[in-house]
N, C-alpha and C positions, 0 to 999 in steps of 0.2 A: 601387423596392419599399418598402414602409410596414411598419415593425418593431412587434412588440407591443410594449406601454411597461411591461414587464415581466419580469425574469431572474430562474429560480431560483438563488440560492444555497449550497444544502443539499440535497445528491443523494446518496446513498446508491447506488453502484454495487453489481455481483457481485460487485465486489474486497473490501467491505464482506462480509466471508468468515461464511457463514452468515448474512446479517443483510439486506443490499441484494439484489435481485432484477433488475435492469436493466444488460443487459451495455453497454457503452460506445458502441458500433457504434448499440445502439435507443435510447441516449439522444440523441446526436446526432441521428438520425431525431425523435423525440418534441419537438425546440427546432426543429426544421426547420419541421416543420408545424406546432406554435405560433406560427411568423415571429418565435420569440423571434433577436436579434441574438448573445447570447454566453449560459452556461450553465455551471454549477461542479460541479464531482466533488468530493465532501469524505467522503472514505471513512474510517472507522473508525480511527484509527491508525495508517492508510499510506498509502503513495503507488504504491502497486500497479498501479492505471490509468491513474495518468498518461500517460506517453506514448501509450498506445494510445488514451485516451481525445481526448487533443489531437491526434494524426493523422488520426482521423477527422473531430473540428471545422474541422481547417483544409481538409481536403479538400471539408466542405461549406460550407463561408464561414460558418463559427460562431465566433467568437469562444471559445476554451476556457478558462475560468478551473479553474488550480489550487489546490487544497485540501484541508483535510483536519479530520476532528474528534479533538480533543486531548482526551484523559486529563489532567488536572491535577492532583497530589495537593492535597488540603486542607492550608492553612498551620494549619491548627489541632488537625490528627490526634491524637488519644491516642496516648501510647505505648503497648507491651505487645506480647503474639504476640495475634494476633484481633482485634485491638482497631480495626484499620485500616480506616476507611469507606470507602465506594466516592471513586472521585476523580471531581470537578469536569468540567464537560464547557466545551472552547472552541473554537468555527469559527475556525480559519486559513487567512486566501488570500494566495496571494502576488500582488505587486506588479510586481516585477522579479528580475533573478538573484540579487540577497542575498537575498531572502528567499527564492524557490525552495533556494539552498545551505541557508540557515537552518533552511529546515521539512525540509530530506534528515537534516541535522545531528539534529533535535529527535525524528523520527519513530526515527532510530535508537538515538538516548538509551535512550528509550521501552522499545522492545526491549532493549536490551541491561544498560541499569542497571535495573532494575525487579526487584526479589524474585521467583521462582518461582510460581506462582500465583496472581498477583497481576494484576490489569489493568494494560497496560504505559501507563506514565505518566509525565509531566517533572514536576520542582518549580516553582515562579516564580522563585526564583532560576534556574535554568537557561532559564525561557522569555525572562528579562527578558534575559538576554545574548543571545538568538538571536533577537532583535524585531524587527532589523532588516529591512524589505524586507517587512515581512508587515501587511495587516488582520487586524483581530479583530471576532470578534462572539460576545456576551455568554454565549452558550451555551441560551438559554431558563430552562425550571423545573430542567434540570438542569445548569445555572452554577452560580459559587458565586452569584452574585448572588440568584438566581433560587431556589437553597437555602435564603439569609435570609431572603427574602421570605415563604417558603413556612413557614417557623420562626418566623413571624412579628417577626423582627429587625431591621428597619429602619436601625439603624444603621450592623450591621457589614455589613448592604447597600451603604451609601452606603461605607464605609471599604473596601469592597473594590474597588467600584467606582472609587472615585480610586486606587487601588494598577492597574489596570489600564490609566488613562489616564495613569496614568505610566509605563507597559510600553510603550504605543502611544500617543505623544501624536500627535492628529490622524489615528489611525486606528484607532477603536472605535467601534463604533456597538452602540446596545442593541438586540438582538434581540426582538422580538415575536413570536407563535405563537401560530394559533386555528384546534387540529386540536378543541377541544370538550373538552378536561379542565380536570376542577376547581379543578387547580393552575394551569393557565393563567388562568381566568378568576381566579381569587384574587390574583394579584399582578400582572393588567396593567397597572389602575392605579397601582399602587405603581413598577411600572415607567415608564411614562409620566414622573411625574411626577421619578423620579431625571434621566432624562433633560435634561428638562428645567432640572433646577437645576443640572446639569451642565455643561449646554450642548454636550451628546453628541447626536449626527442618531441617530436611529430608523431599524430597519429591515427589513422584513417578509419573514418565511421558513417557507417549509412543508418538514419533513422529509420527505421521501421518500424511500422504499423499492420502491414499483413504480408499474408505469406506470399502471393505471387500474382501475376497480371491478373489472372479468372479471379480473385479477390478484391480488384479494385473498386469497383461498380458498387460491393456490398458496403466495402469500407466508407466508401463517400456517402451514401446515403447514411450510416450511420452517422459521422460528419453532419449531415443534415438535420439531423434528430435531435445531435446535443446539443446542438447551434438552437436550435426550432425555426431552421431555414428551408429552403427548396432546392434541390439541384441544380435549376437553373439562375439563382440566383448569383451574379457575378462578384460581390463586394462579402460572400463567407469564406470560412474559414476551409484551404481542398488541401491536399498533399497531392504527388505527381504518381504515377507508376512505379517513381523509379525510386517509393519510397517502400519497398519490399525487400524478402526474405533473401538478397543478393547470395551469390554461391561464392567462394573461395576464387574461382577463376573470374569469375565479373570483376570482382573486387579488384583483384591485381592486372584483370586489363585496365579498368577502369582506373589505377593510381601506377601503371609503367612508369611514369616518373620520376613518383615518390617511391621505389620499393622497400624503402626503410620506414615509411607509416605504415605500410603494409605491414611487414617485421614486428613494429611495436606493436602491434594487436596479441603476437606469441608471447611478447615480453611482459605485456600488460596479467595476460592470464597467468602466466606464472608466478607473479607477484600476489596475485589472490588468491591466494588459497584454504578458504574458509570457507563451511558449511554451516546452516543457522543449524543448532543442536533441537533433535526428537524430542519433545518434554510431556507428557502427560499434563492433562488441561490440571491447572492450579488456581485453587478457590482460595480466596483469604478465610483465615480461620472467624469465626465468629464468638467476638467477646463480651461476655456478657456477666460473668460472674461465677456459672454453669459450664457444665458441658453439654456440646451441641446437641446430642439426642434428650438430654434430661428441660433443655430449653426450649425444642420444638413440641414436646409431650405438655410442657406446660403450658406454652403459647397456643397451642392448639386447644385443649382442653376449654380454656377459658374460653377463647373465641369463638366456638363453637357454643359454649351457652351462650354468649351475647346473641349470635343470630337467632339461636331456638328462642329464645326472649322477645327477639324482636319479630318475630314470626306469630310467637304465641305458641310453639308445638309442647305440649304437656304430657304428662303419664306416659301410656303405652306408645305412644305415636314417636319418642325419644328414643326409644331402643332401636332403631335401623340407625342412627345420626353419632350414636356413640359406638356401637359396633364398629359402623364403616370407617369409623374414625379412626380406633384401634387397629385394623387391621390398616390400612392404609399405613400409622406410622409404622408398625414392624416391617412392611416393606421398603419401607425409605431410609430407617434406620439400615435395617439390613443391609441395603444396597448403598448404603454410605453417604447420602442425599438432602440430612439434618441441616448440615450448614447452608446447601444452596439454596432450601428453602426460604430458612430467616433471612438471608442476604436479601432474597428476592421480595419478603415482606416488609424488610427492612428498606427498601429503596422507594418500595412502591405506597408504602405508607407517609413517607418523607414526600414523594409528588402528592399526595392529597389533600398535605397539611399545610402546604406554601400558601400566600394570599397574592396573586387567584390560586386555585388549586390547579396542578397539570393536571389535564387530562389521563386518564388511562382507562382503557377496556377493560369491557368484565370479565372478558378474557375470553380467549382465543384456542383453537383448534382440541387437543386430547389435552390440553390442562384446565379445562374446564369441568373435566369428568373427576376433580378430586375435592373432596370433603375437608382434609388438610390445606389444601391451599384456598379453598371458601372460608374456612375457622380463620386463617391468618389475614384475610382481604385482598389476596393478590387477587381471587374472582370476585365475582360478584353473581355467581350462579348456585341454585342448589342445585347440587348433581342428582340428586335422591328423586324431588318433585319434576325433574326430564329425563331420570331412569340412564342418566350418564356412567360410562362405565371406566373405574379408576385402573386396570387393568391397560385399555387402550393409550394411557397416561405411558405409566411405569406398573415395568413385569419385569420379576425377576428372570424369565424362561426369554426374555428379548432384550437384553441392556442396552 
């Protein structure tokens, strides 16, 4: 079988949250029927589709390249409250498992160190420690490189750019883009030609967002939604048509110029070659002194008299409340479920003891139907006085 001589690199999933239109399952489909060989998921700031996206490539003989586009902060930010420019944009793929660890490490940075309302983003000092295992590509008009350019800076184009190839030595390649904006056309050249004095390989990318023209219409209004703007609204945020699932031939009519950025798109994929690894979900163990089933039979026990206490349920009226009790742990026991219980009483007791206390539900859908999880406080329902049934919960005959 004859592969297209062509991979996109810069794909824009539904993990891409408000933003990508192409669920992982129809991207796969969409490389398929291209006879593209391998194909990258580089979602907004996470690694959200990862795995599911690389399940389905391998189940179709697709090669899955992971990635993802980086939030950068500016090394040049003003100080001040407001004063903060939007941050720098960088494609990372990974390589091998240091950088897959690298970009799980950097995406969470991201989130977690990032100011409140702010787009979640790493520094270069923190990207340049976590480089390891990973490509880069230059970001387009919205890199910083591609910023300079556009500010017509040439300089601190070229000074950024060698701080970058010292981030990634022998694994940067400058992005090109010819979706038709004026900033693209404005610094191709200028890009080119860094490249070249560089001695950086070129390498040609269309952003995409959805699959094909009959998806345009959908994706802008989506656009609309995340915005909470209108369609006709002229100063939001649109993409063009020509931000779609391009085939192998578009692409290299579309770069006859360049047919060596076209090229590093094969080179680029073969350089990655890593899949995130199948792992069965992992619970932290729960420590306590005990072991997990000897801890939830305790915890439970007691907590269930505090309610009957606080209820007032005495003598005979007690016997359905310990029963169900009993039974319910041997099936949780059974089916292995001790630890996720405390974990889950353990987090949701810790929200109610803050000052203020967080919020939380009394709880929600088939786990409200358990006695066990009423004893520990994760609910706040008696299952027994609404005839809730723990079964619809957890059954062993349905896992």
């Amino acid at each position: 079988m004859s592969f297209a001589d062509f991979v996109h690199l810069r794909v824009h999933s539904a993990y891409s949250l408000s933003g990508g239109a192409i669920k992982p399952k129809q991207l796969v489909e969409l490389a398929r029927r291209q006879q593209m060989p391998a194909v990258a998921v580089t979602d907004t700031g996470n690694l959200f589709g990862a795995m599911e996206f690389s399940s389905y490539a391998k189940d179709a003989g697709i090669q899955p390249i992971t990635g993802c586009l980086m939030s950068v902060t500016r090394p040049d930010e003003p100080e001040g409250p407001g004063m903060r420019p939007p941050p720098d944009q960088l494609v990372l793929l990974v390589q091998n498992e240091a950088g897959y660890r690298n970009l799980m490490k950097l995406t969470s940075d991201a989130f977690l160190g990032t100011e409140p309302g702010l787009i979640p983003q790493v520094s270069l000092s923190n990207l340049a420690t976590h480089a390891e295992g990973l490509l880069a590509l230059t970001g387009g008009v919205a890199g910083e490189i591609g910023r300079h350019l556009v500010e017509n800076r040439p300089e601190a184009a070229r000074i950024s750019l060698d701080r970058l190839k010292g981030i990634f030595p022998g694994r940067l390649y400058v992005e090109i883009q010819r979706h038709g904006s004026p900033q693209e056309n404005q610094i191709e050249e200028a890009l080119i030609e860094l490249a070249y004095a560089t001695d950086l390989p070129l390498v040609a990318t269309n952003d995409v967002f959805f699959s094909d023209e009959g998806m345009f219409a959908a994706h802008d209004a989506l656009l609309c939604i995340a915005q909470g703007s209108y369609v006709d609204n002229p100063d939001r945020r649109r993409v063009t048509q020509e931000h779609r699932f391009k085939s192998a031939r578009e692409m290299r009519e579309l770069f006859r110029d360049l047919p060596e950025a076209i090229d590093n798109t094969l080179v680029i994929a073969q350089r990655c070659a890593f899949m995130p690894p199948a792992r069965k979900p992992i619970l932290p163990a729960f420590e306590d002194g005990a072991d997990e089933s000897t801890a939830l039979r305790e915890k439970a026990r007691e907590g269930l008299e505090l309610r009957l206490q606080v209820l007032g349920i005495e003598g005979d009226a007690r016997k359905p409340y310990l029963e169900r009790l009993e039974f319910e742990l041997g099936v949780i026991i059974q089916m292995g479920f001790p630890g996720y219980f405390l974990i889950v009483s353990e987090f949701i007791q810790w929200a109610k003891q803050q000052t203020p206390p967080i919020p939380v539900g009394p709880g929600r859908g088939s786990g409200a139907g358990s006695v066990v999880a009423w004893a520990l406080t994760i609910t706040d329902l008696d299952p027994l006085r609404f005839g809730l049934l723990f079964e619809r919960f957890l059954n062993p005959e349905r896992v």
